[in-house]
N, C-alpha and C positions, 0 to 999 in steps of 0.2 A: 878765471884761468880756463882759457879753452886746451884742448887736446887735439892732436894731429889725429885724425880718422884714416886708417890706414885704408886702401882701395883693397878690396875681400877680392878670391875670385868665386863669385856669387852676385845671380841678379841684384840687384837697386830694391831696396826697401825701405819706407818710411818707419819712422819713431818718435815716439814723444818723447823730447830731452829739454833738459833746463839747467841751468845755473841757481847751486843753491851754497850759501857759504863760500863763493870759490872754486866749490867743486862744482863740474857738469855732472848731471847726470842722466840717468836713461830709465825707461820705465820697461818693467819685466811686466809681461802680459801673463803670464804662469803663475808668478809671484804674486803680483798684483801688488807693486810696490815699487817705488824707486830705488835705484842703486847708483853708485858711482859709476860713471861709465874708465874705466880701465881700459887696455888693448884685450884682456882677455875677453871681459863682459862686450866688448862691440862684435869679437869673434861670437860667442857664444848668442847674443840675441840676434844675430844676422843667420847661424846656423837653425839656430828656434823657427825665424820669420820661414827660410828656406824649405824645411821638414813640411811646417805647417801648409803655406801655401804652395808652396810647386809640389810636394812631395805627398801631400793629401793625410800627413800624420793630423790625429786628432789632437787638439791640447792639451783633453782632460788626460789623454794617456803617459803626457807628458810631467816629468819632475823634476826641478833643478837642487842641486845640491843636497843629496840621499846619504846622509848618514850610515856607516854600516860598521864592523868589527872583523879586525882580519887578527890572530895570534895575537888576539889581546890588546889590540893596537888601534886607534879612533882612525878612520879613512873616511873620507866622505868623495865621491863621485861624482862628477860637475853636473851629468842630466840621465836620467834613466828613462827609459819608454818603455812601457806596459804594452801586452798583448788585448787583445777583447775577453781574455778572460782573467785581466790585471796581473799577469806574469810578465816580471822582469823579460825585457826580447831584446834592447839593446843598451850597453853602456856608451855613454858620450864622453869625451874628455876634450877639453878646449885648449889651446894655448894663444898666446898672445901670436903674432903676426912674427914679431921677431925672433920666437923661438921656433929651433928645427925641429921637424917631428924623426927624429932617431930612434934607436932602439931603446932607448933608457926613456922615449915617454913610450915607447909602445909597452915596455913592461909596467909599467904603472898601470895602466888598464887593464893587462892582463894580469896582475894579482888583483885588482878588484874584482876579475870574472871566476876568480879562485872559489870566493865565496859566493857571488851571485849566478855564476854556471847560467850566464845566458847565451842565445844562439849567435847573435851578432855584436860587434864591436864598431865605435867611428872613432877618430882621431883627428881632429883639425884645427890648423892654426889661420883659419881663414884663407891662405894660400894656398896648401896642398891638406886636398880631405883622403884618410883611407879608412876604408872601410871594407870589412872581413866577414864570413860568415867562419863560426869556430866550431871544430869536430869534437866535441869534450873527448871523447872517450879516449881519443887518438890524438888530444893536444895537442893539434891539426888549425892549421888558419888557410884559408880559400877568402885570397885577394879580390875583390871583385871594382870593376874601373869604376861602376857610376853609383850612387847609392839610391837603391832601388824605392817604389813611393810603398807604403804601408801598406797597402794591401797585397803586395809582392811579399810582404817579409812574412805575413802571416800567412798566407795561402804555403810558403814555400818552406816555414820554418820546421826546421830537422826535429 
């Protein structure tokens, strides 16, 4: 059973995938483990590939799938990035290619930054990425068009 690979708007990157059971799947370099590949997981390791090499994020700063607790309530986070001194610096949240990114997924990241009160936010469904620098104190968001490479966010982080 192959899967329609939806066209990202993001450079071409390679991946090691396979058919196992039926299922394709795709290999997480983070994880260091294979997964199904979904529409969400090709968004989300084509955003990884992206961070990584155009954007000059480290890997190790990199986490998929971060457990956390909000009022009691099990949430977990699709990808977090650490600062150099391993502080939470941005939440990631993926969706499939076919889901719009609206206000109802931007508020799902933003109660995850409820608890984790980090500087920056990304949202993307592999078509339209946004990404935010956020003013805690002034539950404030500053839009910004391109998503800056890593040494930008720390050098400039609030």
């Amino acid at each position: 059973m192959s899967i329609q690979l939806a066209q990202l708007n993001l450079p071409t990157f390679s991946f090691r995938m396979k058919e196992e059971q039926g299922k394709q799947k795709i290999f997480d370099q983070l994880r260091r483990k294979w997964l199904v590949l979904t529409p969400e997981e090709w968004v989300r390791q084509n955003i990884i590939a992206f961070l990584i090499e155009q954007k000059e994020f480290p890997p190790i700063r990199i986490a998929n799938e971060i457990a956390l607790q909000y009022n009691g309530l099990s949430r977990r986070c699709d990808s977090l990035v650490y600062d150099q001194h391993c502080k939470p610096l941005l939440i990631i949240e993926y969706k499939a290619p076919s889901i719009a990114i609206n206000q109802k997924v931007f508020d799902q990241i933003a109660v995850y930054n409820l608890e984790l009160q980090v500087p920056y936010l990304l949202v993307s469904n592999g078509l339209q990425h946004i990404f935010c620098q956020v003013n805690l104190k002034e539950r404030r968001y500053l839009f910004i068009p391109e998503i800056p490479n890593y040494q930008q966010l720390i050098a400039e982080k609030p």
